[in-house]
C-alpha positions as CSV (number, residue, x, y, z in Angstrom):
1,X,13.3,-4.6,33.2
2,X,10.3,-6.8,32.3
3,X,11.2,-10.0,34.9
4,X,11.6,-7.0,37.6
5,X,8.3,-5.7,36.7
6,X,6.3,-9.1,36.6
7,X,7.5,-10.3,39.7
8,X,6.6,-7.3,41.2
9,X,2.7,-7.7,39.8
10,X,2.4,-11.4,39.8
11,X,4.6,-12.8,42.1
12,X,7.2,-15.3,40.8
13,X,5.2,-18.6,40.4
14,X,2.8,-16.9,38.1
15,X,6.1,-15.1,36.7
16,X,7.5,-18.3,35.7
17,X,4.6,-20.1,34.2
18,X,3.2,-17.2,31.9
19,X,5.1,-14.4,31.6
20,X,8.4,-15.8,31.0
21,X,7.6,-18.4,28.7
22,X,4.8,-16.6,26.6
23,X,7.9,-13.6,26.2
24,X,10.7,-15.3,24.8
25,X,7.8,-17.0,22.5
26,X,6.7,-13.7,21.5
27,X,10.1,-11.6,21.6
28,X,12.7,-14.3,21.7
29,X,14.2,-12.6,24.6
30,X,13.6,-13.5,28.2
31,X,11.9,-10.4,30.0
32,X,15.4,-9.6,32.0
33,X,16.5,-8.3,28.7
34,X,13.5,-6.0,27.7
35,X,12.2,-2.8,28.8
36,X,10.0,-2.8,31.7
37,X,6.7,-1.7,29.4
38,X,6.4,-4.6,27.9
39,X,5.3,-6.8,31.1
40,X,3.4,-3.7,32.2
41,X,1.2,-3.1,29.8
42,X,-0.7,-6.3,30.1
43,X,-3.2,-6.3,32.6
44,X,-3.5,-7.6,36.1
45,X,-6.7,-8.3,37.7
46,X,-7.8,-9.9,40.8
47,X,-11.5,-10.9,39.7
48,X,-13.3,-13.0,37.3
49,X,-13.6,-10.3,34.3
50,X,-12.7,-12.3,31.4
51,X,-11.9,-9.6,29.1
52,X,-7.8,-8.7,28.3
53,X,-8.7,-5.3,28.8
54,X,-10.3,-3.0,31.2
55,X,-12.1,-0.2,29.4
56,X,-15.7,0.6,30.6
57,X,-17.1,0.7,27.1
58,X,-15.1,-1.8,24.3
59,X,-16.2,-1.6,20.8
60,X,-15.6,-3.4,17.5
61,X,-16.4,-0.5,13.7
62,X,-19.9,-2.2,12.9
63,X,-18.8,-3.5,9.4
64,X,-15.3,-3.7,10.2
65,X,-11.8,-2.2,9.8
66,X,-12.0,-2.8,6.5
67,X,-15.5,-0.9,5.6
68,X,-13.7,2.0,8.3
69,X,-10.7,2.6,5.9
70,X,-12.6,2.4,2.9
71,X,-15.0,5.5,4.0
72,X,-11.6,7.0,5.7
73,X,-9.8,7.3,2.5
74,X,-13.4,7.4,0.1
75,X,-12.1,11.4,-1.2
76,X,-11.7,12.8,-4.3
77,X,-8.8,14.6,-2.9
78,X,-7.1,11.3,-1.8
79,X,-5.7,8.7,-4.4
80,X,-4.5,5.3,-3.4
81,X,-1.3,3.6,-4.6
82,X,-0.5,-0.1,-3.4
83,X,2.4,-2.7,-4.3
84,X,4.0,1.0,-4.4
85,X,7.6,1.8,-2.6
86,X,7.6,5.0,-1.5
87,X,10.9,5.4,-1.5
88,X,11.1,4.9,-5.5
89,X,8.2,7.5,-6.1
90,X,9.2,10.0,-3.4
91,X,11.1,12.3,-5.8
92,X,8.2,12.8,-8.0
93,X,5.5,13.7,-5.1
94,X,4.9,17.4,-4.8
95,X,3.1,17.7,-1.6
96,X,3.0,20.4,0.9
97,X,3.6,18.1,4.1
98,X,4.4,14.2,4.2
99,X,2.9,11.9,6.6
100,X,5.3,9.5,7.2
101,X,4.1,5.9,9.0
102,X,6.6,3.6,7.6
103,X,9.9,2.5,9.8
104,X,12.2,5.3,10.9
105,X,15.1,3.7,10.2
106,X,13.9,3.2,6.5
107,X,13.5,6.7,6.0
108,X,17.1,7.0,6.9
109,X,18.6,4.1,5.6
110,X,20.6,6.5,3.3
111,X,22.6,7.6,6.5
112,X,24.0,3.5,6.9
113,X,22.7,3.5,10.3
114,X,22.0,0.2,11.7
115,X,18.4,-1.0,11.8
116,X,16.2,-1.0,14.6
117,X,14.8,-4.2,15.7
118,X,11.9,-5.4,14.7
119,X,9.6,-8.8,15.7
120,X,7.3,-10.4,12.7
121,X,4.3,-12.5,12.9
122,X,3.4,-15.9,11.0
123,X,-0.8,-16.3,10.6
124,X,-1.4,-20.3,9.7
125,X,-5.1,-19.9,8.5
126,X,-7.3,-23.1,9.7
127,X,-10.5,-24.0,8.0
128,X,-12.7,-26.0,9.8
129,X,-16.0,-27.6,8.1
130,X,-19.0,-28.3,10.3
131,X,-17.4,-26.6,13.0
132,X,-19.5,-23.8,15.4
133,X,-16.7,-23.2,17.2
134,X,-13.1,-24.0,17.7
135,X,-12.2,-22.3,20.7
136,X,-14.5,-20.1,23.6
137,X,-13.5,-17.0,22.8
138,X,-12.6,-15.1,19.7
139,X,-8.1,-15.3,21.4
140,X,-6.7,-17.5,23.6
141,X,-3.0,-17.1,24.5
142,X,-0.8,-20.1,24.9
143,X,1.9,-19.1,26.9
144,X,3.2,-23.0,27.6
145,X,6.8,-23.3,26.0
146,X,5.0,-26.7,24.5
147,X,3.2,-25.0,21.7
148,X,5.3,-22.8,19.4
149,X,2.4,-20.7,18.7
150,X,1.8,-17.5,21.0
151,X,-2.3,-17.8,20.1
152,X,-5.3,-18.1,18.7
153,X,-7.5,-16.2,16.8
154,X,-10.9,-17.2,15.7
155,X,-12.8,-14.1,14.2
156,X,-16.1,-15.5,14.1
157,X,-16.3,-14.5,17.9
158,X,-16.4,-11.1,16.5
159,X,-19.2,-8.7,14.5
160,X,-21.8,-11.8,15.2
161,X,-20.7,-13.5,12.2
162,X,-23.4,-16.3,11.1
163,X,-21.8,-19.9,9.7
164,X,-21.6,-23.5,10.0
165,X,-17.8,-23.5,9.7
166,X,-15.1,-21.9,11.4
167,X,-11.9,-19.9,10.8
168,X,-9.4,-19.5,13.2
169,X,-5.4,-18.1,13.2
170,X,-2.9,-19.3,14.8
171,X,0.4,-16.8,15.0
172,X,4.0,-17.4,15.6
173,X,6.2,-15.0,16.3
174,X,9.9,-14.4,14.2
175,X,12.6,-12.3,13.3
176,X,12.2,-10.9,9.4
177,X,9.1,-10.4,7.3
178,X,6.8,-7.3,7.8
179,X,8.0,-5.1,10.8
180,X,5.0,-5.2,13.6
181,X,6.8,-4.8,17.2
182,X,9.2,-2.6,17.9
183,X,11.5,-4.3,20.4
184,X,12.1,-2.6,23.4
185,X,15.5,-2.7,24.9
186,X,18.4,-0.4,25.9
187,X,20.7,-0.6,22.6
188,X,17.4,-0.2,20.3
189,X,15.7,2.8,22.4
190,X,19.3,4.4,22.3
191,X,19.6,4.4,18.5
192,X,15.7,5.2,18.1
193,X,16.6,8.5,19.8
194,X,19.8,9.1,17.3
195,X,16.8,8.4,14.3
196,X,14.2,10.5,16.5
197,X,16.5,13.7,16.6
198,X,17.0,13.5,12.8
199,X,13.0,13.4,12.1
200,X,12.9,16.5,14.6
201,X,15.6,18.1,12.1
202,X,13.3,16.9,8.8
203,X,11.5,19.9,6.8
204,X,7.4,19.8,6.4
205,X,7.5,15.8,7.5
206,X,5.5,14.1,10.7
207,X,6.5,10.7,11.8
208,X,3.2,9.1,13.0
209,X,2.4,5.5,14.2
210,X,4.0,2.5,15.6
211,X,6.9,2.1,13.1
212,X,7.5,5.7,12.5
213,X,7.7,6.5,16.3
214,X,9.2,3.2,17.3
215,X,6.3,2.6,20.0
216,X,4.0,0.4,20.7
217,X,0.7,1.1,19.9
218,X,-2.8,-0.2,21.1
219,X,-5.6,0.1,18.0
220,X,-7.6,2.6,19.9
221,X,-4.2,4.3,21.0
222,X,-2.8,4.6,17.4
223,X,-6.5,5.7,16.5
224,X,-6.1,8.5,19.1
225,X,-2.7,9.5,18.3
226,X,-3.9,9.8,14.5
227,X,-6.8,11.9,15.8
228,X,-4.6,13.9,18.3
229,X,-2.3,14.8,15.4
230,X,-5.4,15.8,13.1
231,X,-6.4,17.8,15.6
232,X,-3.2,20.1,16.1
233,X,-2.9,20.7,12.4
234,X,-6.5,21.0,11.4
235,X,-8.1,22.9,14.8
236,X,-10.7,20.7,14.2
237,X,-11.9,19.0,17.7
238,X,-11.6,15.5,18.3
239,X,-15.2,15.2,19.3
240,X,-16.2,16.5,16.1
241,X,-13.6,14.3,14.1
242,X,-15.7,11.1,15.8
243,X,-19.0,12.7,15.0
244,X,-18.3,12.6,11.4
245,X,-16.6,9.6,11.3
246,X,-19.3,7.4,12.7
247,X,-22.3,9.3,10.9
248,X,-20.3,8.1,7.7
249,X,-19.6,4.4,9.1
């Protein structure tokens, strides 16, 4: 489990004053009753590399996410619906093959299943006048069971954004709302595996992404699975997917 695999990284004084606090703040279990990946996917370093992650080359899209999805889905052949439930629209698509990235145990909630579990985020938005900046980096995680917050995030940091003021996030963790982390115990990988083998069974459908495959999913990670996926149905290679995609951007 996740305490098992802490210890085993950090020892149990570091254990006890980050990774078990900043857990039950985040999943509102303690890491005894989780999965073992969720302690071990966050990294462990020994020097004074202040980054979270450990990637040789780290890069933010030049404009943006947002500027990246509008070129992404800038097609004539692609029309955009939003405020839209699929589920109340599926019966008049006609499409060849559907790309499903919603929840898994949506797509099946005619079945009367029970739900997979599913943790939520609260962002309380901060405005701060006169300000350069609010904090020394662009996240700082607050793993102290004082502050009922998991972090902040001040986005300035990032795309050297120019102001006299500052915004900055700070994110609570909670059951309900929209479905971000899949929660990874025994009982809910069990009944993702009874959902899995009935999207194996589904007709001219793919189940991509976090919520659709019940995993989680870095962004470059659900970028490459995306581009993965394109690749084995279009035969077009990956390399030349990222060509294109940043001569657009």
């Amino acid at each position: 489990n996740s305490e098992e695999m802490a210890k085993s990284r950090v020892g149990p004084r570091l254990y006890d004053l980050i990774f078990k606090p900043y857990t039950f703040k985040q999943w509102a279990k303690y890491p005894a009753e989780l999965g073992p990946e969720v302690t071990a996917r966050i990294p462990v370093r020994t020097n004074h590399d202040g980054r979270y992650f450990g990637d040789p080359y780290q890069a933010l899209p030049t404009r943006g996410y947002t500027r990246l999805f509008e070129n992404l889905l800038d097609s004539k052949y692609i029309t955009v619906k939003v405020n839209t439930d699929y589920f109340q629209v599926k019966d008049k698509l006609n499409c060849g093959r559907l790309y499903y990235t919603g929840p898994i145990d949506a797509y099946f909630s005619h079945l009367g299943w029970p739900k997979l579990e599913y943790r939520s985020l609260d962002f309380e938005r901060v405005v701060q006048k006169n300000v350069d900046y609010f904090q020394p980096v662009s996240v700082v995680n607050h793993p102290s069971p004082e502050n009922n917050f998991t972090r902040i995030v001040e986005y300035k940091h990032l795309l050297n954004q120019s102001s006299p003021h500052t915004i900055y996030f700070i994110e609570r963790s909670k059951d309900g709302g929209e479905p971000y982390y899949p929660v990874p115990n025994d009982e809910n990988k069990e009944l993702y595996q009874k959902y899995q083998k009935m999207a194996q069974a589904e007709n001219n459908v793919t189940f991509v992404g976090r919520l659709a495959n019940y995993k989680y999913f870095n962004m470059d990670q659900a970028i490459l699975n995306a581009l993965e996926l394109f690749d084995q149905v279009s035969g077009v290679p990956e390399e030349q997917q990222w060509t294109d995609l940043l001569a657009k951007e």
